[in-house]
MARLO-51546 format. One record per residue: residue in three letters; x, y, z of N, C-alpha, C in turn. Coordinates in pm, whole numbers, plus 50000, padded with zeros to 5 digits. Each point is the difference from the previous one (the first is absolute). Example, Ala and Ser with C-alpha at 12.3 -4.5 7.8 and 13.67 -1.06 7.14 Angstrom:
# residues 2
ALA513194943150780499115011950000500905012050000/SER499655010549928500825011950006499235010950073/
***
This chain:
# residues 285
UNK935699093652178499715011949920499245010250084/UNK500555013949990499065006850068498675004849957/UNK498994999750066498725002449984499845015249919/UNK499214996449870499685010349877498835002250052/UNK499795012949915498525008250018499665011149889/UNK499385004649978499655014649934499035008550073/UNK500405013750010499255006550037499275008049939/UNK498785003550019498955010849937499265004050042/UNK499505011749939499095011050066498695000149960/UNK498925004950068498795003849975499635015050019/UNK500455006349944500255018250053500365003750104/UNK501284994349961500875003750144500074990450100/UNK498664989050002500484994150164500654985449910/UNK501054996450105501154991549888499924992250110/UNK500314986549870499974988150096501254990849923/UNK500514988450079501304993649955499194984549980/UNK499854995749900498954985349987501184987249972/UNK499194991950085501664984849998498624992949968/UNK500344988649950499794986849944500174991550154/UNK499294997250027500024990450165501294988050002/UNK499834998449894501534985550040501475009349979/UNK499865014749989501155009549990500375000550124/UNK499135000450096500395000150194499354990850061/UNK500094987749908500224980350089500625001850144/UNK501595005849986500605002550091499525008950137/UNK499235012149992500145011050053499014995850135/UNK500334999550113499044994450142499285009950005/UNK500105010150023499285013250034499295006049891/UNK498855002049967500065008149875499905011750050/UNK499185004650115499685013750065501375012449994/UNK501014985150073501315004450028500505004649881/UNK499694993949881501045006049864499255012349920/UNK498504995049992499545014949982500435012750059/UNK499945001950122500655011250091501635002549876/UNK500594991150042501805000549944499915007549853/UNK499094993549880499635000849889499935012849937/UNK498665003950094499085010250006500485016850015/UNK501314994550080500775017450051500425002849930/UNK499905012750014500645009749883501285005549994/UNK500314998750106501915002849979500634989450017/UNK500044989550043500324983550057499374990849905/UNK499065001249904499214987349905500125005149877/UNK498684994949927499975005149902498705005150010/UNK499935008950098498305004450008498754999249979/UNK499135001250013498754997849951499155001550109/UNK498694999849932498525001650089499444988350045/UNK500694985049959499224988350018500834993949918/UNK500144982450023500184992549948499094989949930/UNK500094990549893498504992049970501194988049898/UNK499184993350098500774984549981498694990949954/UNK500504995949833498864993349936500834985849942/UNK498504990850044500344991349966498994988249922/UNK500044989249964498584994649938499264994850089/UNK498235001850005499504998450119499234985250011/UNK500024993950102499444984149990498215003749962/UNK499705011749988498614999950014499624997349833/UNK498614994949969499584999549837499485011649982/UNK499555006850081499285017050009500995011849985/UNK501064994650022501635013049970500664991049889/UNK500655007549958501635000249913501505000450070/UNK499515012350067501305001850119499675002450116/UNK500924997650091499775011550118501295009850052/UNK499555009250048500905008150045499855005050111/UNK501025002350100500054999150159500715016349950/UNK499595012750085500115011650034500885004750132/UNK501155002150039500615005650100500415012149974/UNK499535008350144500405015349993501555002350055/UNK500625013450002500965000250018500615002950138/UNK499084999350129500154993350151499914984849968/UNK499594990949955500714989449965498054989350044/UNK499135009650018498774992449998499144995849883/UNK499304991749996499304996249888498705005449938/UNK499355004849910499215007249962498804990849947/UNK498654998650038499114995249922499525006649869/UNK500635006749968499865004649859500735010549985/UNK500374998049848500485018549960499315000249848/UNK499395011950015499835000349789501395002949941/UNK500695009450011501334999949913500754987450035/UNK500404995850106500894992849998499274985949928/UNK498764993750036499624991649898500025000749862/UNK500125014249948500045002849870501295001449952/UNK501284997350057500945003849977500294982649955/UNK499454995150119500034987949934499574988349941/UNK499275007349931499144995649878500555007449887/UNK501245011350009500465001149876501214997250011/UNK500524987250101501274993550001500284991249928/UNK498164993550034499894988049922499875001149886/UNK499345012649892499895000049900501645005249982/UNK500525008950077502045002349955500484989949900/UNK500204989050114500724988850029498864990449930/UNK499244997849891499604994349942499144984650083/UNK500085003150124499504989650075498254996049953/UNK499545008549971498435005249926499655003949903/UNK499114999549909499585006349892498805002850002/UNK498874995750054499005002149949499155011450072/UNK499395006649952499555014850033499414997350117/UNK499704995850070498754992150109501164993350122/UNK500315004450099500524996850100499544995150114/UNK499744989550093499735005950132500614994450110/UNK500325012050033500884999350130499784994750177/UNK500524990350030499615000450189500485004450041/UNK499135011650090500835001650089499375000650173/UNK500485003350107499464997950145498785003849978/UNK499635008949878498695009250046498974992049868/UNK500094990249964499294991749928501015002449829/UNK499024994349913500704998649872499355012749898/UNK500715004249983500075013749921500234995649813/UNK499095011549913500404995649856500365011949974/UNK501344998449901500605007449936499845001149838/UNK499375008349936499545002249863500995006149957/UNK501744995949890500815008149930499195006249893/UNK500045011350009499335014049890501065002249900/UNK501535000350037501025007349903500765000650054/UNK501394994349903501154997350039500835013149908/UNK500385012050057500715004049966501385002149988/UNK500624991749868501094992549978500094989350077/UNK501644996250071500484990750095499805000750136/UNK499625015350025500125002650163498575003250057/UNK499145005549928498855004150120498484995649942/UNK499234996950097498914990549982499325006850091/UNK498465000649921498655009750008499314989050033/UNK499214993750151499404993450072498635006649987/UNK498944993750012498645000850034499914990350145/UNK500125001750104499644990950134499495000750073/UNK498644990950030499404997650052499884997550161/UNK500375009250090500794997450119498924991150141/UNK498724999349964498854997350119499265010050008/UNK499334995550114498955006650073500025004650105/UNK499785013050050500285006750140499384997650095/UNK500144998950096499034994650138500415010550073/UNK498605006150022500165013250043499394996950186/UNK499784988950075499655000150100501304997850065/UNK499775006750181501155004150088500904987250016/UNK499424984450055500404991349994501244994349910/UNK499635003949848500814996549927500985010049916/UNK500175009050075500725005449955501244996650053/UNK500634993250145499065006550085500365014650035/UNK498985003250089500365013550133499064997450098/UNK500745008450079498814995350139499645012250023/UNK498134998550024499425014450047499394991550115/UNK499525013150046498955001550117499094989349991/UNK498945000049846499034984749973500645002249911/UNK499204983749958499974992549874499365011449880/UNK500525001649912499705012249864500224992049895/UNK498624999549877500354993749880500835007849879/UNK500025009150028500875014149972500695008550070/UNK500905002549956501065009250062500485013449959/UNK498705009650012500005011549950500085013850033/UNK500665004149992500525014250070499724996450187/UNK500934988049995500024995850095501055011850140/UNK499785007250135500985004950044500994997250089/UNK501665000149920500804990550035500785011350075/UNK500094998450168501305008450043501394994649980/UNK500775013749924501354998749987500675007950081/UNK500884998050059500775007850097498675015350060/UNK500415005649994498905015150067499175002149925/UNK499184992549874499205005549904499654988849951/UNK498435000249960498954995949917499764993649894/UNK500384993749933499514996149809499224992750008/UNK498915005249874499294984749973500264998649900/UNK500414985649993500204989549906499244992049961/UNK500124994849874499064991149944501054987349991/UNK499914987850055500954985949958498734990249925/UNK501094991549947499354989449933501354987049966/UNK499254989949983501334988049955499975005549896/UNK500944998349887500124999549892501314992949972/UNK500564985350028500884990149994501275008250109/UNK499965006450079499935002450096499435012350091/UNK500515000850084499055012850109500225008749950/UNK499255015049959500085011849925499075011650063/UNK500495008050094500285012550032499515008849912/UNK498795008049966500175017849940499375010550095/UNK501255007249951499765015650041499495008549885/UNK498515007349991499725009349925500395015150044/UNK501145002649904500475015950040499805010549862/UNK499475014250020500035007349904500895005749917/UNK501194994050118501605005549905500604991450079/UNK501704997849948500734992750048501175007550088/UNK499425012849974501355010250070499195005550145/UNK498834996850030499065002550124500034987250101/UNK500474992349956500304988150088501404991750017/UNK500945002150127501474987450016499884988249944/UNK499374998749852499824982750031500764988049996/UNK501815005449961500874993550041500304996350214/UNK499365007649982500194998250165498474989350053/UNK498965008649930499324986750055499814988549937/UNK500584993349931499974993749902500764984850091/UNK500715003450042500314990750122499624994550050/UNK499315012550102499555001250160498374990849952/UNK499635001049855498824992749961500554987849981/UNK500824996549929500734988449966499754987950169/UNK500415007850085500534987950108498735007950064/UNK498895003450026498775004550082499904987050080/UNK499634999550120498904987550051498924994149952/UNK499575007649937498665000749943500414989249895/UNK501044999249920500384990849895501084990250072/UNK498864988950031501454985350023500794992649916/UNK499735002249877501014994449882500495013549948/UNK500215010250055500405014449904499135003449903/UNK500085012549947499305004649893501005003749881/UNK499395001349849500825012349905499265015550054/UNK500295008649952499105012350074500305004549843/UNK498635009849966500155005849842499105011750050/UNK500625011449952499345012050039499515006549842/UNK498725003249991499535002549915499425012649970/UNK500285006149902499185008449921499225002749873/UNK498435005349977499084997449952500335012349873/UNK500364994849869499995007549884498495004649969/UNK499304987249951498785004549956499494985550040/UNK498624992949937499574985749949500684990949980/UNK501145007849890500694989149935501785003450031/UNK500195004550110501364998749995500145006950130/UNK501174991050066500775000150137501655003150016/UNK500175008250098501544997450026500104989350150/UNK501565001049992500214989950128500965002250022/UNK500794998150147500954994350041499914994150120/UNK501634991350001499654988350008501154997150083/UNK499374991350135500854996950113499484986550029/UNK500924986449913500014985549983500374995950127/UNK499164987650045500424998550164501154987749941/UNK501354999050061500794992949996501275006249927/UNK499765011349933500705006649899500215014749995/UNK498855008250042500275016650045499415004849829/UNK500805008750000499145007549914500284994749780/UNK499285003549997499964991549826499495011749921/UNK500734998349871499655006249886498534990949944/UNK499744991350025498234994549934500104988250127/UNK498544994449989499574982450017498735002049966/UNK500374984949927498524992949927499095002650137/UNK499854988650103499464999250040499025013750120/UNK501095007950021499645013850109499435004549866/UNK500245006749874499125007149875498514992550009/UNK500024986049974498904994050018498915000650127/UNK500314997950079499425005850146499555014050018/UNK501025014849959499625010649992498645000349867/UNK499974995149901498755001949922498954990450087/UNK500354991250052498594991350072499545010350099/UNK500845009150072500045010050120498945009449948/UNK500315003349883499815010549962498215003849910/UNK500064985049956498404992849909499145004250179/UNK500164992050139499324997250082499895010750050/UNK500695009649997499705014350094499035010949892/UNK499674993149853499485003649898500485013649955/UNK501165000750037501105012949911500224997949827/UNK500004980749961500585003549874499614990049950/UNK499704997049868499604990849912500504987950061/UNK499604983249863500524990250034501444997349938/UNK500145009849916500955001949885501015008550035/UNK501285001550020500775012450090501625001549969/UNK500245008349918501394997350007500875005550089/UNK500544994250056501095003150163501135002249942/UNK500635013850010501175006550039500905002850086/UNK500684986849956501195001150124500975001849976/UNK501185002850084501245009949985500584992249861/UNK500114986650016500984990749908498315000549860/UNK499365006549967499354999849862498434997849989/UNK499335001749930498594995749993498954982949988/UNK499444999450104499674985849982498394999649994/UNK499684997649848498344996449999499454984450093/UNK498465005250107499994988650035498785002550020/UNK499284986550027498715000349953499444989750153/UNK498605003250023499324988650091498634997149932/UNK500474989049955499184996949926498274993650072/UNK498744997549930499304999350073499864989850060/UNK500584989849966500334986450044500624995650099/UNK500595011950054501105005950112501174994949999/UNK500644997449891501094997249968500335014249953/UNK501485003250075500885010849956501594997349898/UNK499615008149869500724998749917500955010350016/UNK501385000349973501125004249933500705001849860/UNK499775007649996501155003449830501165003550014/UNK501144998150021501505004550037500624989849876/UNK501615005350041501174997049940500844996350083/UNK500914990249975501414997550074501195003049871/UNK500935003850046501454997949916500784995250103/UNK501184992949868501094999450072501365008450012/UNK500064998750113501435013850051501294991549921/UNK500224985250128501264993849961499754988450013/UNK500834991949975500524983350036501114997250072/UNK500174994450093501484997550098499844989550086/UNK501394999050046500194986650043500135006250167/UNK499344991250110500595003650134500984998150045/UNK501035002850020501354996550056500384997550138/UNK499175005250099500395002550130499544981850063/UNK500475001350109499434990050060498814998150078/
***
């Protein structure tokens, strides 16, 4: 039988979610993500998330994250949330209280509202940011327990950036507009820096007020995205430490509005949605 899936979105960034004994068969997973993932050759998407039940007593499930160069992701907020409303789809789950494993520890998923059959209103609990150079990582000059308007040369010019982990490496650029800066172009050239030995996401940011941010958004493994959980989450941690904006912040990104919170406990919360697009079967080999 060929390997089933459904795909769904989190404002815009779409992911294709399999059930792990759906690709028993498949040697490569890197390799099929890439195949999957394209958009004129697959059935496209921003990521794949392959869930399955987890041996741990501390999870429910786990779910393994591949981008669409065919590498593996220690975390995604949408794509974990996409599948956490697979499981509630597909009736695999019921109970409002989820939690998920994944590379970047075990994550809880709070269902808020199921509107109708297809889309599910998450409360998730994604971790805690580790804002020192080590673990993000990047490499500076010294050892820094912060990484703050740090200055990163890009090709002939200057930025400082602020990084931090946030379930993976996360890149911001604070800009006053988005039409005063290439940031499809550097969005890259940040992506693969030296400075970052596991790559970065890069999220270029702009400051509404306290309580509200824009973004866009250049996903390392993937290029550019209509949202991510996790880069939204990072830009408000970016954004609390450079003391521009509350702990409370709703982030505006191209694919829709996402309330998120750092809480004082230093756990960073999420409020989003996933729907589902489709259901299909893979055919190719």
């Amino acid at each position: 039988m060929p390997p089933r899936f459904t795909k769904f979105h989190g404002y815009g960034n779409d992911y294709i979610v399999f059930e792990a004994d759906q690709l028993a068969e498949v040697n490569d997973l890197g390799d099929f993500a890439r195949r999957i993932c394209n958009r004129h050759y697959g059935a496209g998407a921003d990521g794949i998330a392959i869930a399955t039940a987890s041996a741990k007593e501390t999870a429910d499930f786990q779910v393994r994250i591949f981008n669409p160069d065919g590498s593996e992701a220690g975390m995604s907020g949408n794509g974990t949330r996409c599948a956490a409303s697979y499981l509630f789809y597909h009736q695999l789950w019921s109970n409002d209280i989820l939690r998920l494993e994944t590379r970047n520890g075990i994550k809880r998923y709070h269902l808020l509202e199921r509107d109708g059959e297809r889309s599910f209103l998450f409360r998730s609990e994604l971790g805690q940011p580790r804002l020192d150079g080590a673990s993000i990582p990047m490499i500076t000059n010294e050892a820094l327990d912060s990484v703050i308007d740090y200055p990163l040369e890009v090709g002939n010019e200057t930025l400082p950036v602020t990084a931090l982990q946030m379930g993976n490496p996360n890149c911001c650029v604070f800009v006053d507009d988005f039409d005063s800066i290439d940031w499809r172009r550097l969005g890259p050239l940040i992506e693969h820096h030296p400075r970052f030995p596991e790559r970065t996401n890069v999220i270029f940011v702009r400051i509404r007020d306290r309580g509200n941010l824009e973004e866009r958004l250049w996903e390392r493994g993937v290029g550019e995205t209509e949202s991510s959980g996790t880069c939204s989450c990072a830009a408000v941690v970016a954004s609390v430490i450079r003391g521009l904006t509350d702990r409370r912040v709703t982030v505006h990104a191209p694919g829709g509005l996402l309330p998120i919170e750092w809480r004082e406990d230093g756990e960073v919360v999420l409020t989003g949605r996933a729907e589902v697009i489709y259901t299909g079967e893979w055919l190719r080999e």
